[in-house]
C-alpha positions as semicolon CSV with decimal commas, in nm:
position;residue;x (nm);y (nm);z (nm)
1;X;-2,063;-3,120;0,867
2;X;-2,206;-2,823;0,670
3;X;-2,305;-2,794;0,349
4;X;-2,108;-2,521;0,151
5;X;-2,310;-2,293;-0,046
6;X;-2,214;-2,089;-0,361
7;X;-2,057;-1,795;-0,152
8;X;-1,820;-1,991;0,007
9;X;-1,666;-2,202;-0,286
10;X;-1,391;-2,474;-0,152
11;X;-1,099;-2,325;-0,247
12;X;-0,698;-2,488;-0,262
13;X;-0,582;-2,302;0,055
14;X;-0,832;-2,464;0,275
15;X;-0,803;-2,789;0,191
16;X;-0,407;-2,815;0,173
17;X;-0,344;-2,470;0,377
18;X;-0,018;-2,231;0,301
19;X;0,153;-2,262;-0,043
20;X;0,490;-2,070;-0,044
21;X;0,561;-2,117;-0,503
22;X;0,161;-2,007;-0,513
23;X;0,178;-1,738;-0,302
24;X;0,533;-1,633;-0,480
25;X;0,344;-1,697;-0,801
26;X;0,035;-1,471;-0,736
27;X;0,261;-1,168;-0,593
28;X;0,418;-1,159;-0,944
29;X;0,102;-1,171;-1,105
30;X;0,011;-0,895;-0,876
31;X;0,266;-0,691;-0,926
32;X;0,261;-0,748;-1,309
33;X;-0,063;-0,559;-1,269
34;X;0,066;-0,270;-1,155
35;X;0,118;0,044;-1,313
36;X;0,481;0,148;-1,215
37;X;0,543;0,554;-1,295
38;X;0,815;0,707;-1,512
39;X;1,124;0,831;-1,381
40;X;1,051;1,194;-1,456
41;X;0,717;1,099;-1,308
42;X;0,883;0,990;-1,025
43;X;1,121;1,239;-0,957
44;X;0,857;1,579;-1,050
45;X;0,623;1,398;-0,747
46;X;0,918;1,350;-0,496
47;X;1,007;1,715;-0,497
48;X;0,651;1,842;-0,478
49;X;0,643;1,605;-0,128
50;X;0,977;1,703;-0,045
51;X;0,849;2,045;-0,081
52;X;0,534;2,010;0,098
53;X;0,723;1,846;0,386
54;X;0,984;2,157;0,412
55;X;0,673;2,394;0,372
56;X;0,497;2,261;0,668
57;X;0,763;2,204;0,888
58;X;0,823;2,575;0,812
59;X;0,512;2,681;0,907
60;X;0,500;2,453;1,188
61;X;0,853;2,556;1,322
62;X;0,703;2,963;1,271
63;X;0,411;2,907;1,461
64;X;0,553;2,719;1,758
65;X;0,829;3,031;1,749
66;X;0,512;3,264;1,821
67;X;0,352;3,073;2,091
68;X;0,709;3,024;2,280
69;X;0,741;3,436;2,249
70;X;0,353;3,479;2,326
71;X;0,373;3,293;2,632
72;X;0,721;3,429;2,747
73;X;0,542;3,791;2,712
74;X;0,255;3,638;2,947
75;X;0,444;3,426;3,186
């Protein structure tokens, strides 16, 4: 058997393999971490994406309407 070095330090999870309460307790920690945005935050991006979405299915929808002529005109 090996030696372990310093970069690979013997942790819990190899020795006794999956732990469901600390894997449960480490996603809260996680998620305690992380920076959740405000509601007018929240709703001020959603539009802007909701807008971005309608503007480039617009364009999209435009563009495809000028091929299907062009190549009608052609064929």
């Amino acid at each position: 058997m090996a030696k372990k070095t310093k970069a690979e330090p013997e942790t819990k999870e190899t020795e006794s393999g999956f732990n469901l309460s600390q894997f449960f307790n480490e996603t809260k920690q996680e998620l305690a971490k992380v920076v959740w945005p405000s509601r007018q935050q929240l709703i001020s991006e959603s539009a802007a994406v909701l807008l971005m979405v309608i503007l480039s299915a617009t364009i999209i929808y435009l563009v495809d309407g000028l091929f299907s002529w062009a190549s009608g005109q052609v064929f």
